[in-house]
C-alpha atoms as a printed R data frame, in Angstrom:
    type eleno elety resid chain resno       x       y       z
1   ATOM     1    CA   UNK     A     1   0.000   0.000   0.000
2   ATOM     2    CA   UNK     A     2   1.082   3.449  -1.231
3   ATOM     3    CA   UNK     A     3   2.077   5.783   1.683
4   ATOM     4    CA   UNK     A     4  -0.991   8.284   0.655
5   ATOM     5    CA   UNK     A     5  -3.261   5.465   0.751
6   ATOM     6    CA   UNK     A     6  -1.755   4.543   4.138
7   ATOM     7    CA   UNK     A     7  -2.244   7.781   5.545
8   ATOM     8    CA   UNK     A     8  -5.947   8.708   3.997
9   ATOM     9    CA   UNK     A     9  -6.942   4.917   5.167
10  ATOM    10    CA   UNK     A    10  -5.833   6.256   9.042
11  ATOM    11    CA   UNK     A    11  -7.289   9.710   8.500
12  ATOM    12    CA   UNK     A    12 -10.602   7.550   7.503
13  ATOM    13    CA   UNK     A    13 -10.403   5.515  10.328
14  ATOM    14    CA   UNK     A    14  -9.960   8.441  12.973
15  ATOM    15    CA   UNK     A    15 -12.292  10.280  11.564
16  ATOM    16    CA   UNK     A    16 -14.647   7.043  11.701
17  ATOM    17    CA   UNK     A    17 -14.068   7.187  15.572
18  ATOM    18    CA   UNK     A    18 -15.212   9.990  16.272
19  ATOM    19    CA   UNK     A    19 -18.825  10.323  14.008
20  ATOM    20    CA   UNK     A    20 -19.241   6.962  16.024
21  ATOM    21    CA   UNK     A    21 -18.399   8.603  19.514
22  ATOM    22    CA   UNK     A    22 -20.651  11.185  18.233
23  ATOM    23    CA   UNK     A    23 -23.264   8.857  17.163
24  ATOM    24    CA   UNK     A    24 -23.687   6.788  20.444
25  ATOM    25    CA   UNK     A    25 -23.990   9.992  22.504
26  ATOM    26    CA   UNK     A    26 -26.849  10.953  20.347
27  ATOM    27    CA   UNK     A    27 -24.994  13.929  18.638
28  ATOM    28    CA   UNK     A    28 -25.542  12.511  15.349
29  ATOM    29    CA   UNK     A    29 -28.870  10.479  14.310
30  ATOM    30    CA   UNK     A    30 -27.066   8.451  11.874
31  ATOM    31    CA   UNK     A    31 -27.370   4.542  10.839
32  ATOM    32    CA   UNK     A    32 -24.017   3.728   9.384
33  ATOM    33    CA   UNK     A    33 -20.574   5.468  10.140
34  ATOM    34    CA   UNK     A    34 -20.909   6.439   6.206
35  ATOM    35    CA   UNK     A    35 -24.122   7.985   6.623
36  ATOM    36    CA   UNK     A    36 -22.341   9.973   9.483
37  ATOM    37    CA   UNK     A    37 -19.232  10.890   7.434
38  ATOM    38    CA   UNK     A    38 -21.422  12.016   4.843
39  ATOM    39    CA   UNK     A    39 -23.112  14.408   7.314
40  ATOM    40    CA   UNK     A    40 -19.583  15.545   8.439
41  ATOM    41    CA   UNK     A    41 -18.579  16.426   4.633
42  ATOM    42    CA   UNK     A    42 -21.894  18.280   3.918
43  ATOM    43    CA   UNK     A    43 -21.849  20.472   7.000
44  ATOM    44    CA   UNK     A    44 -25.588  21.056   7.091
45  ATOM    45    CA   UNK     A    45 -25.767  21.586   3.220
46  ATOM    46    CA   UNK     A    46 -28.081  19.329   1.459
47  ATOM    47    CA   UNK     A    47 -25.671  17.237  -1.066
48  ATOM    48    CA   UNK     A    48 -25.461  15.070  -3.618
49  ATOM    49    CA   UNK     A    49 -22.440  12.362  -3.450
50  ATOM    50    CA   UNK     A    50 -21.234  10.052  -6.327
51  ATOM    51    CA   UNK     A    51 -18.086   7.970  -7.592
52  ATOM    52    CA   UNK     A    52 -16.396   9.513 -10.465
53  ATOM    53    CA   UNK     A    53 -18.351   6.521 -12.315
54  ATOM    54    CA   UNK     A    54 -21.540   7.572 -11.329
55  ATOM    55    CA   UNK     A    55 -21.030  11.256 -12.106
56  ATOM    56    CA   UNK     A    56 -19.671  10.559 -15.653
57  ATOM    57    CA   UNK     A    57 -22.527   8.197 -16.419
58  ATOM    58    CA   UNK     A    58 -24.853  11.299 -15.214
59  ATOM    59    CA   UNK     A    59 -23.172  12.993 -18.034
60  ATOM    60    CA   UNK     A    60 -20.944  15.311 -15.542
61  ATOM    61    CA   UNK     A    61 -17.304  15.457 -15.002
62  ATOM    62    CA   UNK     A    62 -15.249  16.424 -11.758
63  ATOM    63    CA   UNK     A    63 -13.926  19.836 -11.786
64  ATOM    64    CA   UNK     A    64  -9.896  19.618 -12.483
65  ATOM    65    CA   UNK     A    65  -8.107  19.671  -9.167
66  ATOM    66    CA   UNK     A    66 -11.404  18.650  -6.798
67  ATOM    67    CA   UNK     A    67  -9.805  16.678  -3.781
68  ATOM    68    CA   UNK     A    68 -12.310  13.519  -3.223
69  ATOM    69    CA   UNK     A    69 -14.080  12.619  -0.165
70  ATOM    70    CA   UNK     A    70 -13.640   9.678   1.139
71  ATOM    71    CA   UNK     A    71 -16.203   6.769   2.884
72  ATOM    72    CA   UNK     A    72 -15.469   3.042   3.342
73  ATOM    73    CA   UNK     A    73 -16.343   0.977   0.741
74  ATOM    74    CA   UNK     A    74 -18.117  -2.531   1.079
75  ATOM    75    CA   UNK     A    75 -16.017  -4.916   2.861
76  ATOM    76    CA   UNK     A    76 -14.104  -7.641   1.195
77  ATOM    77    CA   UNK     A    77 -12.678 -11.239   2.289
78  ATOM    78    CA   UNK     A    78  -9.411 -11.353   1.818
79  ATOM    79    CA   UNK     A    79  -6.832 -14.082   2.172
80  ATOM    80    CA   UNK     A    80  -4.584 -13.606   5.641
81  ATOM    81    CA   UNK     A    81  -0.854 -12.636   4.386
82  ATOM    82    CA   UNK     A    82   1.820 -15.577   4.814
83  ATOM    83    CA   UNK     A    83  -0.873 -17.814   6.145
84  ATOM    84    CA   UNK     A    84  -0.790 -21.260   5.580
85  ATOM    85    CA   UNK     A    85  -4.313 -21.928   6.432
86  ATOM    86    CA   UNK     A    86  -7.352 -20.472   4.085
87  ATOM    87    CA   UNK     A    87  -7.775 -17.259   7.125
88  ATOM    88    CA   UNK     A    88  -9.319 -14.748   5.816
89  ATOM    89    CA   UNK     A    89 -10.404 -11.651   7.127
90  ATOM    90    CA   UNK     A    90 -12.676  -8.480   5.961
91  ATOM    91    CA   UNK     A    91 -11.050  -5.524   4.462
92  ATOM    92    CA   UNK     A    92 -12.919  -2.250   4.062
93  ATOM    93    CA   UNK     A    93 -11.447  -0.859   0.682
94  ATOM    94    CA   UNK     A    94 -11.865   3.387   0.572
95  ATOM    95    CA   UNK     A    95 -14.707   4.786  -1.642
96  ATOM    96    CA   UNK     A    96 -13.898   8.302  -3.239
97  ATOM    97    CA   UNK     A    97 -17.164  10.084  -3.413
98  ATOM    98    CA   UNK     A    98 -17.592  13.620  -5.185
99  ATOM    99    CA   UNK     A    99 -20.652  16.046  -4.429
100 ATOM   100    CA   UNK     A   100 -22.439  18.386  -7.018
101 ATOM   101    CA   UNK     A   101 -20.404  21.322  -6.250
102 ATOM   102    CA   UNK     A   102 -17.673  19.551  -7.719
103 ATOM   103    CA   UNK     A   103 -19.084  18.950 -10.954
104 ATOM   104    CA   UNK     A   104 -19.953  20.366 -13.957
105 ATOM   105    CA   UNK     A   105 -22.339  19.158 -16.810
106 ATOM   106    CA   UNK     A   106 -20.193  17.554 -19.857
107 ATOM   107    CA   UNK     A   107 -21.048  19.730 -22.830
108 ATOM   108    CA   UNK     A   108 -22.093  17.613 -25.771
């Protein structure tokens, strides 16, 4: 793993901490830590989130230089590393979301 990925992966997970903190205090009436880092991101502002994916087959594309946001992705099983045994554990992969302010619509 790249050192950027390293280091957005333990951003992601401290951030993660605290929306659930915040959650089971009753500070934030969210369902999933996503839902809650979503809510973090749009600071009160009603938002729209996609992939890059999504927003291109919308017909929009990300504004040059738009830093992503990022959310965990579905979780994965994975084999253990130097295991001899089929282990396997769950790995939550980072999502890169985007929200309509950093968008534009793709002239055609």
């Amino acid at each position: 793993m790249n050192p950027k990925t390293k280091l957005r992966r333990k951003e992601l997970s401290e951030l993660s901490k605290l929306i659930k903190v915040r959650m089971e205090v009753g500070e934030l009436e969210c369902v999933t830590i996503n839902e809650g880092l979503i809510d973090t991101y749009s600071k009160g502002k009603e938002l729209e989130f996609n992939t890059f994916r999504q927003w291109k087959e919308k017909n929009f594309q990300v504004t040059k230089g738009s830093k992503a946001f990022a959310v965990w992705g579905k979780p994965r099983k994975v084999p253990v590393p130097d295991s001899d045994k089929d282990d396997e554990f769950k790995f939550w992969p980072i999502c890169y979301l985007f929200s309509q302010d950093q968008v534009e619509q793709i002239s055609q």
